[in-house]
N, C-alpha and C positions, 0 to 999 in steps of 0.2 A: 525604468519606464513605468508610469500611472498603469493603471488598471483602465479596461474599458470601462466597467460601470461596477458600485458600489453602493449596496442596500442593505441599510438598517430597520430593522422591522422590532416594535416592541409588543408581546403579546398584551392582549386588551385584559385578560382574567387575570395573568399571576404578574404581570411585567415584566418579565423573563424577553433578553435580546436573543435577536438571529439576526445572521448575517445575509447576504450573500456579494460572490466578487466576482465579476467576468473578466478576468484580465485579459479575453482576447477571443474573437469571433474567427472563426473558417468557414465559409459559404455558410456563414448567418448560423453556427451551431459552434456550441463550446459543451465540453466532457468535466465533472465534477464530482466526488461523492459528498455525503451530506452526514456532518457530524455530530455529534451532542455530549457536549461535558461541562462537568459545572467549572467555571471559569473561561467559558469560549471566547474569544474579541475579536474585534474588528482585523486589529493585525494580525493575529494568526491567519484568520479565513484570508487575505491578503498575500501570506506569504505561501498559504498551501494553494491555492490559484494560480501564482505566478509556477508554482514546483509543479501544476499539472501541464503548464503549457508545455514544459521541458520535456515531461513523459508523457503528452503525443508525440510532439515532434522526431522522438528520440527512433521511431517504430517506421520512420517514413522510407516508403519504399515505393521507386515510379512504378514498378509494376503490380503494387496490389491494389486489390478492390478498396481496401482499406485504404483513406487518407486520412491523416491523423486531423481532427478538430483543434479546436481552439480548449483555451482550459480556463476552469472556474472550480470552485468552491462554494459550499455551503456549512454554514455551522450555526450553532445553537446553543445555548449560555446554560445548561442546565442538566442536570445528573439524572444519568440512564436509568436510574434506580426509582425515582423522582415515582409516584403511585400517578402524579399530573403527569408526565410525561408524554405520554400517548395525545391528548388532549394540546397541550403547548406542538407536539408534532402534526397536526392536521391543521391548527390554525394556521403555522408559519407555511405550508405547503398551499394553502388557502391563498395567504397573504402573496405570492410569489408566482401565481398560477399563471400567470399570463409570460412568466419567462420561463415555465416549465414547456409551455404549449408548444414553445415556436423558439425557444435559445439554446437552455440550458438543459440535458441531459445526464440525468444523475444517478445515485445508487447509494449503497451500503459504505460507512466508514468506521470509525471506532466511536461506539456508545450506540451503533444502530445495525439493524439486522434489515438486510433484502426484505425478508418474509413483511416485517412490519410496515417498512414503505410500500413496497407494493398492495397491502390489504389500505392503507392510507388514500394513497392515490386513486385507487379503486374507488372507495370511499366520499371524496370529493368529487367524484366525475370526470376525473383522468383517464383515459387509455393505457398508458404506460408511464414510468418514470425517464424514459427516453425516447418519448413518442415526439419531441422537437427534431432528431434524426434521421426518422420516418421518409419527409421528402426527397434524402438523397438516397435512397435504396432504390434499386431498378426493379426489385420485387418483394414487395415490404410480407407480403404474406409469408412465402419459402422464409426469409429472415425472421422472421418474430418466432416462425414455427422450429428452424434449425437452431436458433436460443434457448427456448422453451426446453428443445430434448437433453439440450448440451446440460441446462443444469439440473435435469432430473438425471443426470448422471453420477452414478454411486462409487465410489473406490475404499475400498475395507468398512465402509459405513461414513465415510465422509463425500461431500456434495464436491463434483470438481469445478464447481464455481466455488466454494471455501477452500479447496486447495492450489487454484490456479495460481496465487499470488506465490506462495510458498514456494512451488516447486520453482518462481521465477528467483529467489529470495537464495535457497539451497544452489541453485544452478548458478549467482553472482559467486557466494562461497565455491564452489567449488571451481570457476574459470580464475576468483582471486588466487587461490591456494597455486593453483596451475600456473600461473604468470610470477608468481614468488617464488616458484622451484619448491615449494611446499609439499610434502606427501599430505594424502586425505586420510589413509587409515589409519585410525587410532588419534586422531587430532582430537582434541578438547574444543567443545562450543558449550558456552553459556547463551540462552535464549529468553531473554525479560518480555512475557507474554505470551499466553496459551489457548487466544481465540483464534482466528480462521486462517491469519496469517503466522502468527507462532507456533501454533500448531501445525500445520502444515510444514512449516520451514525442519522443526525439531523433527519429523518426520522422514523429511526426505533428505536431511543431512545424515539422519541413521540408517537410514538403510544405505546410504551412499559409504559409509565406513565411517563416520566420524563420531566421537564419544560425547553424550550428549552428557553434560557432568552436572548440570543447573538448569531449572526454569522458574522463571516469577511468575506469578498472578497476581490479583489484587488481595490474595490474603497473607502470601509470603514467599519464601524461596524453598523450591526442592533442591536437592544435592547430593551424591552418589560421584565420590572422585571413580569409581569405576563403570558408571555409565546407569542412566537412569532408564526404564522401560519404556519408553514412547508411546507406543501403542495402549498398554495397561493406563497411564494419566490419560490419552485422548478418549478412551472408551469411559472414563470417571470424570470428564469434566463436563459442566455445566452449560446454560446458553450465551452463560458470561464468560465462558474459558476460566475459568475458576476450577481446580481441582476437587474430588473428594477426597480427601486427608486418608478418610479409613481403606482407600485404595493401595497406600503406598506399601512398599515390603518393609522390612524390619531392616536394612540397610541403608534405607533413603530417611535422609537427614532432612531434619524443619527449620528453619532459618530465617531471621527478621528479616520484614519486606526489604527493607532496604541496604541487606546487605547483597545483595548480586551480584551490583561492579563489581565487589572483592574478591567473587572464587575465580581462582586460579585458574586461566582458563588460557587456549589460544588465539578462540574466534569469537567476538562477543557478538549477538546479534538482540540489540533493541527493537521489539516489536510491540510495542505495547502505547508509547506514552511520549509525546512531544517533552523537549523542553528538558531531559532529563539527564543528563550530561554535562556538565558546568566545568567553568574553571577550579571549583571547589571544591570538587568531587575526582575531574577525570586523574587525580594523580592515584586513584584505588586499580585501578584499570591495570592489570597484570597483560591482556589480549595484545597481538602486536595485530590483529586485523579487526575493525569492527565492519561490521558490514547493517544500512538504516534501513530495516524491513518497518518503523515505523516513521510518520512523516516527520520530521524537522526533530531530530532525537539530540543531536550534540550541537552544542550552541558554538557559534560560529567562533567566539574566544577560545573554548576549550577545545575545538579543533585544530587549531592553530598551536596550542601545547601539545597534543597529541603528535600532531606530525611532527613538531620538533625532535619529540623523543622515537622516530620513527614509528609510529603505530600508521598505520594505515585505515585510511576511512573510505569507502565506499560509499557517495551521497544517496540519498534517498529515493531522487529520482531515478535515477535508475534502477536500484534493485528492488523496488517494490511495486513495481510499472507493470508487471504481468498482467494481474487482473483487469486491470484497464483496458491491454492493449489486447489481451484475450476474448471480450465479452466483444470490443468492434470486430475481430478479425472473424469471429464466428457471426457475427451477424451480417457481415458483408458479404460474408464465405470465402474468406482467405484457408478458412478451417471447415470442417465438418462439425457434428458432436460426437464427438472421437475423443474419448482419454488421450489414444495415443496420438492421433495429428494433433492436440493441444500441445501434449508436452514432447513432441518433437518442435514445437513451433516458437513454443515460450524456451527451452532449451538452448534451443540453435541460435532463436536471435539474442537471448542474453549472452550466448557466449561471444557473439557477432560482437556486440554492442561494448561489452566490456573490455573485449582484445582489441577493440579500436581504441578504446579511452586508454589502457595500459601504455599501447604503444608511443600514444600523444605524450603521455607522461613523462616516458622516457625519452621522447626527442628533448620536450621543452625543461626538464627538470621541474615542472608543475607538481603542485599536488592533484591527485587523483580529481577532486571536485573541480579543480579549476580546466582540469584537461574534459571534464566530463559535459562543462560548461561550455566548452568550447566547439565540443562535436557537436552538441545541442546547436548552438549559435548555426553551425553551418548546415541541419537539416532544415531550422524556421528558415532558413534562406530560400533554399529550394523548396520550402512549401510552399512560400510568398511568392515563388518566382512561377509556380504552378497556379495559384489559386489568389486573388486580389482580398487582404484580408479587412473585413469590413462589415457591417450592423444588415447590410440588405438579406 
């Protein structure tokens, strides 16, 4: 199915593209985060739009405050690193301002930080980066205000808006582990990426029992077949999720970037980097579970090899939906700003949400994404059959 509306924006100083895609309104509002790498296109921002409608839908429940929006994308052709960067990010927010006011509702993705959209937006004369939402709140002040506490909320020194994805991510891993008849302690996971949602996820799959034996960043691979410190790399990394090297212990091994796939692992979790999974690559993959904490990680070929060899995949949209479905549910007030109602909340429905899709699985003999597509399919049903979906 086309997208509702698709925008190419080319900045006027550097010529640097950005995208944006609305594949889909709900009472005139769609949900989106907003990206930036060098190499961004049309069809990426395309396919991660159509993978946000899936994770609202996926969270729809007639009884909450919370109805899930329509979903959209935002992306940006150009490296986070870029000294321009800041400057290309205020123009294309510029460019797009009239679908920020009143459509599209966005946030924080990979190459971009909260802190800087929000000082952006500010910036240009915005309200908020989800101030298009605004209208359907029956009391927009309480909501902006119980957001606001939610993510000045601290846990060991991490924001629980940078761990809400995670602990949604860790919680897919451990309902998978649970529907395979798989013990958690002492299980091996590799984790490719060490920013808000890799780090997070590494986090609360070790305290959950599991052996964290690998992480990548953008400078390389750590590795520890006896389990890596967690905590010790999150207090050493940077605002890139990049580790400090002089952190690690004298047992933790250094490893070319791109050998990851390879360590011997049980549970691989890609958080980092679309695209990076191939038919040419996925036969390094030792994991019989991957679970896509990052968006669109294993190409739809080398999926299809994967399951043959029974590995199991876990799509994207759903295990990395938390943040999303966390930041509406506290603003509507499904939740408090509560550590613990979050992660009783992002818990509970992942485990909801995934033991629905296992079981689909096993009726129809599907693979997991086709069964997860399927649940999807039948909540946009019931939200269309609640709410007429349309541009007014």
């Amino acid at each position: 199915m086309a997208a509702l509306l698709e925008v190419t924006w080319t900045d006027p100083v550097t010529e640097r593209q950005g995208y944006l895609v609305i594949d889909r309104l709900v009472r005139g509002v769609c949900s989106g985060g907003l990206r930036m790498r060098a190499g961004c296109t049309l069809d990426e921002v395309r396919g991660l739009a159509a993978g946000m409608t899936r994770k609202e839908a996926l969270y729809y429940r007639p009884n909450n405050r919370y109805v899930p929006l329509g979903g959209a994308k935002g992306g940006i052709d150009c490296d986070p690193h870029d000294p321009r960067m800041r400057g290309i990010l205020t123009r294309y927010l510029r460019g797009v301002r009239a679908l920020l006011e009143r459509h599209w509702t966005t946030g924080e993705d990979l190459g971009l930080q909260q802190k800087l959209i929000d000082e952006v937006i500010t910036e240009i004369g915005l309200e908020s980066s989800i101030q298009a939402v605004y209208p359907l709140l029956p009391d927009k002040a309480a909501a902006t205000s119980r957001l606001r506490r939610a993510f000045a909320l601290d846990v060991d020194g991490v924001s629980l808006g940078d761990l809400s994805g995670g602990i949604g991510v860790a919680e897919a891993v451990l309902t998978s582990l649970a529907e395979l008849g798989r013990p958690v302690e002492g299980t091996r996971a590799v984790v490719q990426g060490f920013g808000s949602m890799g780090g997070s996820t590494a986090r609360y799959l070790a305290r959950a029992g599991l052996r964290i034996v690998a992480v990548a960043d953008s400078l390389g691979v750590i590795a520890n077949p006896a389990g890596l410190d967690v905590e010790l790399l999150l207090r050493s990394r940077n605002a890139f999720g990049e580790i400090a090297r002089s952190a690690l212990r004298p047992a933790d091994r250094q490893l070319p970037l791109g050998s990851w796939l390879a360590v011997d692992t049980d549970v691989l979790v890609p958080a980092a980097v679309s695209y990076c999974i191939t038919p040419a690559n996925q036969h390094e993959i030792t994991a019989s579970l991957i679970v896509e904490a990052a968006n669109l990680p294993v190409l739809p070929a080398a999926e299809s090899l994967l399951t043959g060899r029974g590995v199991h995949v876990v799509p994207d949209f759903v295990a990395n939906s938390a943040t999303n479905a966390w930041w509406w549910w506290t603003l509507f007030g499904d939740v408090d700003a509560s550590v613990a109602q979050a992660t009783d909340q992002i818990r509970g429905e992942m485990r909801r949400i995934l033991t629905t899709v296992f079981a689909l699985a096993r009726a129809t003999g599907a693979p997991l994404r086709q069964a997860a597509l399927a649940f999807t399919a039948q909540q946009l049903a019931a939200v269309d059959t609640r709410f007429a979906t349309d541009v007014t």
